[in-house]
Each structure stands twice: as C-alpha cells, then as structure tokens.
N, C-alpha and C positions, 0 to 999 in steps of 0.2 A: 646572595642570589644564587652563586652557583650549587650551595647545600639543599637550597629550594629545588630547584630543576631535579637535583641530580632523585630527591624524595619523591618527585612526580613521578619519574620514569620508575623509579621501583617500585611503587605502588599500582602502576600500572601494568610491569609487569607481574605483580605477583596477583593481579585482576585477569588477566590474561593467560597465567599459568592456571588459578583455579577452576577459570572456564574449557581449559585441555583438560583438564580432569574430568570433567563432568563430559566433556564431547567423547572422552576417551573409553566411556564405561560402554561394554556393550549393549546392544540392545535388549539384552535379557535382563540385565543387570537395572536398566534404566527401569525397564517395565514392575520389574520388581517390587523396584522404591518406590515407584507413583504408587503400583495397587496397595502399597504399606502405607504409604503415606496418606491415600484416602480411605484406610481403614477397611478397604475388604479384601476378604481371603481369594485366594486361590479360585475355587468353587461359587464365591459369589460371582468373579470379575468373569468367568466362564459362564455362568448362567446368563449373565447380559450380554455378553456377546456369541450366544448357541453354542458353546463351546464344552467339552469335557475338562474337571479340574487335570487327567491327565496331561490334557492338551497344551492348557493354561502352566501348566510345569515344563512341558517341554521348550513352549515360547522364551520361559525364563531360563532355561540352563542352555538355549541355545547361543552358539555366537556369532551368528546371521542375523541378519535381518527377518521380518518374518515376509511373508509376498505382499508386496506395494499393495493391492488391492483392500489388506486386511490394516493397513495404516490407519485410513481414518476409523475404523469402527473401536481400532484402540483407543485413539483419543478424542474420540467423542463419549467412551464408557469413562474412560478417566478424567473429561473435562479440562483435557489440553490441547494442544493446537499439538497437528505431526510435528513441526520443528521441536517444540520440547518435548515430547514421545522420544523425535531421536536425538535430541543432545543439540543443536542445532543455535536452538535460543534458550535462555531461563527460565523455570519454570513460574509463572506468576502464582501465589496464593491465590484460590480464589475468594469473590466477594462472600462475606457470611449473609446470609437471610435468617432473618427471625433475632435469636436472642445473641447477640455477640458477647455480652459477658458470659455466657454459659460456651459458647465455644472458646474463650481463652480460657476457663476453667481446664477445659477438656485441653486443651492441648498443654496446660501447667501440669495434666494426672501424667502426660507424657513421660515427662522428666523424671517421676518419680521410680524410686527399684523396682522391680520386678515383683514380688508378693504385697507394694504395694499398691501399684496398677490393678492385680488380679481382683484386689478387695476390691477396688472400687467397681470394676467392670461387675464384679457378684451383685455389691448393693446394687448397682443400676438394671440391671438384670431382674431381679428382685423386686423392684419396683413395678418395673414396664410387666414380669407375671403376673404381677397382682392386678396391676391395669387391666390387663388383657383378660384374668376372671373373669372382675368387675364388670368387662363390659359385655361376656358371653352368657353370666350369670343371674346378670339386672342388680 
C-alpha cells in the first residue's frame, strides 16, 4: 500500500509540474503554438483578426500580455476559450467535422521529416490547383 500512495502523489505531481509548464510559457509563446497548431501562418491569423502579420509577430515575441480587450477575439480566431489562450486550463482538441479519417491522416503527415511533409503539402496543393481550374474553366 504504502508504494501505491507514495506512485499516486508522483504522478500527480509530475501532472501538476507539466501543467506549470504550460501555464509558465509566455503569452507569445502560447499564441504561437495554437496559431501552429491550427495550421495558419502569421498573416492568415492577422487577416482574421484586422490585423497586420507585422503586428501578429509582435503579439508573438512579446512577453505581455496583449490588452484584455483583444483576449477574446484571439480565442475565438483560434477556437479556444481565453483560459487556454492564457495557459489557465488545457487546451481541448477540437471536435473534427466532415471526414475524421482524413484529419488523422493529416495530423499522421505531421510526424513525418520535414521534405517529407513538404511533398505531401505540394501533392495537395496540386490537387486543390487543379480543382480550382476545373472549376473556373468548366
């Protein structure tokens, strides 16, 4: 019993150190990773929120907060609650719509090196131009 207990409390706390880590990243840092982690750049996450990708870089290299005012419009572009915007609570996946085997595919390309991510982003790329002819062209 007492090797039980003593496994709880370490697991607990090494649940409880992981989450200082995460509370601990700056706000820049946080914002970062969400706008990476939902796959848009710099300049798209600025487009949605009226913003210049200058601006959108500065958000990120800062280590302030950005003005309370502009909280929610972060996390309603990024589709997080402000608590995990600021480190607060965890971030939930969110739900997939449409085709869930092709979003675990996408997020398996993740994993893979670097040239050969880039391939696949080209073939899909490639694809979706072709789409986009076909449909401006009949």
């Amino acid at each position: 019993m007492p090797g039980m207990i003593g496994r709880k409390r370490k697991k607990r706390a090494q649940v409880s150190e992981r989450r200082s880590e995460i509370q601990a990243l700056a706000f820049g840092d946080r914002l970062a990773q969400l706008r990476k982690f939902r796959g848009l750049t710099q300049t798209q996450l600025g487009e949605k929120l009226g913003f210049s990708q200058r601006m959108m870089a500065h958000y990120e290299r800062e280590q302030a907060d950005p003005p309370a005012h502009l909280l929610p419009r972060f996390a309603e572009a990024l589709g997080v609650s402000v608590d995990e915007l600021l480190g607060r609570s965890d971030v939930k996946e969110p739900q997939v719509k449409g085709h869930p085997r092709l979003w675990a595919k996408l997020r398996a390309v993740e994993s893979l090196p670097g040239p050969d991510r880039r391939a696949v982003v080209r073939f899909i790329d490639s694809i979706l131009a072709r789409q986009k002819l076909q449909q401006q062209g009949g």
